[in-house]
N, C-alpha and C positions, 0 to 999 in steps of 0.2 A: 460537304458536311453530311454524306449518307452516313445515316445513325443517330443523327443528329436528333437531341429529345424537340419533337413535336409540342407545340405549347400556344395554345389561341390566344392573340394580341390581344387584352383590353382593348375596345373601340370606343365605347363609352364615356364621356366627362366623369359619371358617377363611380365605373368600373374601375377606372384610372383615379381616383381620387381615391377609392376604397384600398386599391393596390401600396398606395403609397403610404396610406395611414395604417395597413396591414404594419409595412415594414418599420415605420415609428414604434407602433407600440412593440413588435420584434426586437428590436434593438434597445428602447429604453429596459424592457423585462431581463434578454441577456447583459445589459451592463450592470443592472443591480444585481446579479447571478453571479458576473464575475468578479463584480467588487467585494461579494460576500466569500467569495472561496478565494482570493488575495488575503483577505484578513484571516479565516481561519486556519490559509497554509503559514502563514507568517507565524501565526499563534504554534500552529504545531512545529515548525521548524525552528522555532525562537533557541531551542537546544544545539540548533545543528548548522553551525557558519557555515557550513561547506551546500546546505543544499540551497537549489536553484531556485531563483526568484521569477514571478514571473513579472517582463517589462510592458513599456507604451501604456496605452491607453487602453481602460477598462472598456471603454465603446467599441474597441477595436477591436474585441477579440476574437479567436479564430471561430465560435459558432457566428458570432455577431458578420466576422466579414464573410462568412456564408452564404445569412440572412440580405445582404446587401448583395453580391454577390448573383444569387437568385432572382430578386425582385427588379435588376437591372436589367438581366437576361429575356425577363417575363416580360416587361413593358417597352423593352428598345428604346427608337427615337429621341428625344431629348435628355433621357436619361443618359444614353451612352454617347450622347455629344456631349453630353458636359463632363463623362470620365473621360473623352477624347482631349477636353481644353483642361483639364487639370492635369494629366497624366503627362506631358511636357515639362510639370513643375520636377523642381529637383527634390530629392528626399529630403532635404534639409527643410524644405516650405511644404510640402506634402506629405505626411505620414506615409512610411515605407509599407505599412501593413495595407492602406488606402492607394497605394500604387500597384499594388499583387493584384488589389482587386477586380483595380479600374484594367491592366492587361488582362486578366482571364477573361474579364467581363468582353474586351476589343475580340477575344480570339473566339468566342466559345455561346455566340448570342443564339438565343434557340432561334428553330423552324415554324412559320404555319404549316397550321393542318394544311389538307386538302382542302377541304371545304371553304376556310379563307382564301386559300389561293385560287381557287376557282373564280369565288366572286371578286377580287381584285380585276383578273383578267376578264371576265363579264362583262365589270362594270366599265371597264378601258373599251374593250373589240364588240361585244353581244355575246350573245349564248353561240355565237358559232365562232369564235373566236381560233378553236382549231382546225382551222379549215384555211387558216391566213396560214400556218405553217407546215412543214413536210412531216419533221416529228418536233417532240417537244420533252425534255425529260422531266417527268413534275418531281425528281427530286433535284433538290436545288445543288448546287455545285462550290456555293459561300452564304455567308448569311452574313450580315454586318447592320450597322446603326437605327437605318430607317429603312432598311429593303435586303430581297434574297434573289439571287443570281440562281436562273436557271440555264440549260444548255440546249439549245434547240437547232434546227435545220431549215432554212430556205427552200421553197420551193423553185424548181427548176420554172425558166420562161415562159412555156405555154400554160405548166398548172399556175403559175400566180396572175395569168393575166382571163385564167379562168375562176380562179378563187374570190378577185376583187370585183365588187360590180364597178357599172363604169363610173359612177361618182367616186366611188373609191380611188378607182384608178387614177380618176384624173387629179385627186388631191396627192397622192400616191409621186405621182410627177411633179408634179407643183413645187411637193416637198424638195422632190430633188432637184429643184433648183429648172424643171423644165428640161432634166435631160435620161431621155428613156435609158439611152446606152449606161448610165452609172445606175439605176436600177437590175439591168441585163447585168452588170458585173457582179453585182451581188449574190445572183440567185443562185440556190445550189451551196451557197456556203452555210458555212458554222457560225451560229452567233450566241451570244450571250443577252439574254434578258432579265433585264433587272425590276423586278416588283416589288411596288414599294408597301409595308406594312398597313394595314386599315387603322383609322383615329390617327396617324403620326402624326399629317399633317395639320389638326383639327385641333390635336391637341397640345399644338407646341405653350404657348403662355402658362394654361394650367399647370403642365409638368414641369414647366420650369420654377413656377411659382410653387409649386410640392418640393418640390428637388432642394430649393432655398432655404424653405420656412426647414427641412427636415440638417440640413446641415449645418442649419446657424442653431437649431435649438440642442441638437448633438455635440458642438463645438468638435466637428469632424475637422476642420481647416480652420489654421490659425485666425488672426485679427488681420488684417495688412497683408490680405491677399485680394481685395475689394472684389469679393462675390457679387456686390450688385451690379461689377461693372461687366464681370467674368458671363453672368445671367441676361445683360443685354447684349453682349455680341455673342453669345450662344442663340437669342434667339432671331436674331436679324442672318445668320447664316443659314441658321437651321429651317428659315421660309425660303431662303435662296435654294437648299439643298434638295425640298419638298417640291422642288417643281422643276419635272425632269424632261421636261420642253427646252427648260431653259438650257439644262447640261447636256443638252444634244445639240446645241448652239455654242455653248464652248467647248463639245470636245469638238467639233467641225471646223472652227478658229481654230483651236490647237492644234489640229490636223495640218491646215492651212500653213498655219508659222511653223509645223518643222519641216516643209515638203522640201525644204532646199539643204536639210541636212540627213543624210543616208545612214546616222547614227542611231536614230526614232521614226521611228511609228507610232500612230494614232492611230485607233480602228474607227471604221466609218458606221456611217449611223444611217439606222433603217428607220424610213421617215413613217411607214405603213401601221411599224409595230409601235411608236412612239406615244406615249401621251404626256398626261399630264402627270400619272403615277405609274408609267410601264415605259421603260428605254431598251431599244433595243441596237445592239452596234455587234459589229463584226468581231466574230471569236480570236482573241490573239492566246499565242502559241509560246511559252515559254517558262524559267524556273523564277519564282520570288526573287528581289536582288540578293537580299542577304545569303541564299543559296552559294551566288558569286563567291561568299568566305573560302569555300573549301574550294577553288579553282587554282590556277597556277600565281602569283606575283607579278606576273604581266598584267594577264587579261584584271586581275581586283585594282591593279592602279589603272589604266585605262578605262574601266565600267565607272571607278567611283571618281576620276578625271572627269566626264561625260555627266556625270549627276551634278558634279558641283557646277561647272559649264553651262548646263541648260539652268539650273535655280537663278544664275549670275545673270544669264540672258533674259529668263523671263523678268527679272525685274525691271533689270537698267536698258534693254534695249525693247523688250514687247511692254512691257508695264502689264503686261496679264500674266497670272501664275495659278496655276496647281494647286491646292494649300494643303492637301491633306498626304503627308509621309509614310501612308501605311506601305510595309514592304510588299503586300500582296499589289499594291497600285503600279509597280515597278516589273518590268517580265524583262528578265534577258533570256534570248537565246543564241547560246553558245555556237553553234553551226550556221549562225546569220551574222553574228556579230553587231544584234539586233538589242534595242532595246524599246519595247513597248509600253507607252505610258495609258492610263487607265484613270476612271474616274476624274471627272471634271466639277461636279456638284457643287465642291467647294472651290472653282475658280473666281478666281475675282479681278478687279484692276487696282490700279493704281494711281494717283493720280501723279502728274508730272512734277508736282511741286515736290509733292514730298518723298518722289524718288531723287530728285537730287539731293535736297537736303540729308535723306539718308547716307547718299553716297557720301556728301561730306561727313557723317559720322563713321563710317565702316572705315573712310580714307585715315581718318582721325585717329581710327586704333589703330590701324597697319604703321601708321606711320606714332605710333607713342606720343599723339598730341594732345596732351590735356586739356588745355585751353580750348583746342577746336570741339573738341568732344562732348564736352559741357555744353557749349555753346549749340553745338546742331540739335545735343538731348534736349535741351528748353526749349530752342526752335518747334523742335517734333512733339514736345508734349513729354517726352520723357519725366523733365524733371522741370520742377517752377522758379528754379533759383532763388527758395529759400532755406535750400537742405542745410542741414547740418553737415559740418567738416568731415564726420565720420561717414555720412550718408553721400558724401560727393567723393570721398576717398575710396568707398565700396564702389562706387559705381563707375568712375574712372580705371579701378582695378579691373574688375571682371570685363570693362569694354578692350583691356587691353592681351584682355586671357581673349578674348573670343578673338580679336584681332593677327592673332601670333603666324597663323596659316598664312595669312596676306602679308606680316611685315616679314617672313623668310622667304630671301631672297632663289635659294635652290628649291629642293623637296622639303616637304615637312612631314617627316612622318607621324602619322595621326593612330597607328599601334602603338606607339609608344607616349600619347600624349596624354595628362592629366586634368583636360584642359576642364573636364564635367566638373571633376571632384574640387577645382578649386574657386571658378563659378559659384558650386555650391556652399563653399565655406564663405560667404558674403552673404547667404540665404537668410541669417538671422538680423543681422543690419538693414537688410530692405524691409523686412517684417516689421522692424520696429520705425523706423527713421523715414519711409517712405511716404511722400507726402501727397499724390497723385496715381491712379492709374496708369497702367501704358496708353498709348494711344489707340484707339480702335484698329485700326491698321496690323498694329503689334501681333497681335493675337496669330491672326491666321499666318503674317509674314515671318513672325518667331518660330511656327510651326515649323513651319517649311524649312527655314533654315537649317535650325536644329534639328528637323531628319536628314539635310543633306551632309551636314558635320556626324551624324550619328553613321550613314552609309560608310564614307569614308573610316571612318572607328570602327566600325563592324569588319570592313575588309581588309583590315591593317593596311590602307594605303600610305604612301610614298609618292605625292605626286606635289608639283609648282604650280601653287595655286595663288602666287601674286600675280603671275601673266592673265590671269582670266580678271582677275579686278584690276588692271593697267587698260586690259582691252574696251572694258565696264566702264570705267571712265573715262575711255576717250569719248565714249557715244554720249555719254551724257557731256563729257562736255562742249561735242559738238553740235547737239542737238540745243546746248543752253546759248550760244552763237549763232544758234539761225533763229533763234527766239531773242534774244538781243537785235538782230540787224532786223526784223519782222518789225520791231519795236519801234525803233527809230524811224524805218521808213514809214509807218504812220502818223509819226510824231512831227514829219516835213510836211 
């Protein structure tokens, strides 16, 4: 992101509260602005069928998605996790002009100054903080939600073990598990540091509770998309996300579970540079997946085989997953035949119950079983079993559109497949008819899914993707068999 506009975070409760009541009254003033030039173009065009109306919504309009646009960029953090948890909706449930926004918003979030970035890294290392590395670029290399990735350098073995004192050191080790040689492996390399914004994490409730009060008084998002529920697992993630001790502990599990597959890489995490608001992990080497588009028809069915594979895995065989599909979180490279996975912040688990129970849902659409489908959705929270005909009919359908990859028995080609556009022609039936929330679960697990069905649709693949859910549930159901005999022999 060099070039990237410079723009000091609100840190403040008050700064942050000011920011958001900024953009309220921005946005109430542009929609009486554009409501009034609607009516007086209608007035002047009342002569002329042929000239162009303008559509959507007066709140929407293009200064106003600007206005929103801007103040998303200027504040980060929970702002742009909750464009991240709506921007998975489909146009049908989410305003298309509200979708434009929430992506530029994902691609294009400003920089801190210097001056912030200093004291971020101050308040993690001391005032000598550059002295723990060889070099350090302070301009950063990505900026995204709650934090900006810079690119730095390791010191070689004898400067880091004269950089650290010895309490250092010794925690330094500790970190690593008590083994100096994976320390010695590291030094000298490239890494990536990620610092995280000042007030994000301080200020998650607030912003969410601005972000709320500003969307339901705007009527930016329909009725029967339950914001309040959308508002509590944004911010139960978003405290998981804010604390980057913890994702240096799943991306090291993650590490862990792919070492037995030479398909992934997880980069390793440097325990010295690590806090609570600064991660630091090993540079990995490679292009965006979606990149993968413009490759040969081999290698795009093979990369996005490989994506759908490990989603399938982390559910049903680790129960821990990934949850965030940005394609920047994804690196192939083409001359390793390598693919690097990134960001863990938002991993989570699962619990055993309701990965089976899923699997009987997913099994339920592959296999066009209505009856079981229903039946798992109530199980899971899905649905209460008191819908309406019309509302059990939508949702039977669209389980059976998303199932269609699993129930074809060859390739399914996912270039040619319509499977979004008809998902979303059910978007207004749920709107109206839904009688619950998805289950908390959903959220992060629907993410995920839908960017590894979105991979494969990006790459026009061609690949047999009921073998990977055949594989899917053998383990779960042989794991639900050693949990059955576990049972019983307690039961003697």
């Amino acid at each position: 992101v060099r070039g990237g506009r410079e723009r000091a975070v609100p840190t403040t409760p008050l700064s942050r509260v000011f920011g958001f009541g900024q953009l309220a009254a921005g946005l109430a003033v542009g929609t009486v602005g554009e409501a009034l030039r609607r009516t007086l173009g209608r007035q002047t065009a009342s002569a002329s069928a042929s000239a162009a109306q303008p559509s959507g919504s007066a709140v929407l309009s293009e200064a106003n998605a600007e206005r929103l646009a801007q103040t998303l960029c200027r504040m980060r953090g929970a702002a742009l996790k909750l464009g991240q948890m709506l921007s998975i909706q489909d146009e049908s449930v989410v305003p298309p002009q509200l979708l434009r926004v929430l992506e530029r918003v994902r691609q294009d979030a400003d920089v801190m100054p210097r001056r912030q970035l200093e004291q971020q890294l101050e308040g993690a290392f001391g005032s000598d903080w550059r002295s723990l590395v060889a070099e350090f670029d302070d301009h950063p290399m990505a900026a995204a939600s709650i934090g900006q990735v810079h690119r730095g350098r390791l010191h070689d073995w004898d400067a880091l073990r004269h950089a650290l004192p010895p309490a250092a050191w010794a925690e330094a080790v500790e970190a690593a598990g008590g083994d100096e040689e994976a320390l010695r492996d590291l030094c000298g390399k490239e890494v990536a540091l990620k610092i995280q914004y000042p007030g994000v994490a301080d200020s998650i409730d607030s912003d969410l509770l601005n972000l709320k009060r500003l969307v339901t008084y705007t009527n930016l998002l329909p009725r029967g998309l339950y914001v309040d529920e959308i508002v509590r697992v944004a911010k139960l993630e978003l405290r998981l996300e804010c604390d980057y001790r913890r994702e240096g502990r799943c991306t090291q599990r993650a590490r862990e579970l792919v070492a037995d597959d030479g398909c992934f890489a997880v980069p390793r995490v440097v325990p010295y540079l690590t806090s609570d608001r600064v991660l630091a992990t090993e540079l990995m080497h490679g292009d965006s997946i979606d990149a993968v588009a413009r490759m040969d028809q081999d290698t795009r069915n093979r990369v996005a085989l490989r994506m759908l594979r490990l989603t399938v895995r982390e559910l049903y065989e680790w129960r821990f997953m990934q949850t965030d599909p940005n394609w920047g979180n994804f690196l192939y490279d083409p001359h390793r035949d390598l693919i690097s996975l990134l960001d863990f912040g938002a991993a989570r688990e699962f619990s055993e119950e309701f990965v089976d129970e899923y699997m009987n849902l997913v099994w339920a659409s592959a296999e066009q079983d209505a009856d079981q489908l229903i039946a798992s959705s109530i199980a899971l929270g899905f649905l209460t079993g008191e819908e309406s005909p019309s509302m059990l009919r939508a949702h039977v359908d669209a389980g059976f559109v998303v199932g269609e990859p699993f129930a074809t028995e060859g390739e399914f080609d996912f270039g040619a497949t319509d499977m979004t556009r008809r998902v979303g022609a059910q978007g207004e039936i749920f709107m109206k008819h839904r009688l619950t929330p998805p289950p908390q679960e959903a959220y992060s697990l629907h993410r995920k899914l839908s960017g590894a069905f979105l991979v494969c649709m990006k790459l026009g693949a061609r690949i047999r993707c009921r073998d990977a859910l055949e594989e899917a549930r053998e383990v779960v159901l042989r794991r639900r068999r050693q949990r059955q005999a576990r049972e019983r022999g307690q039961g003697e």
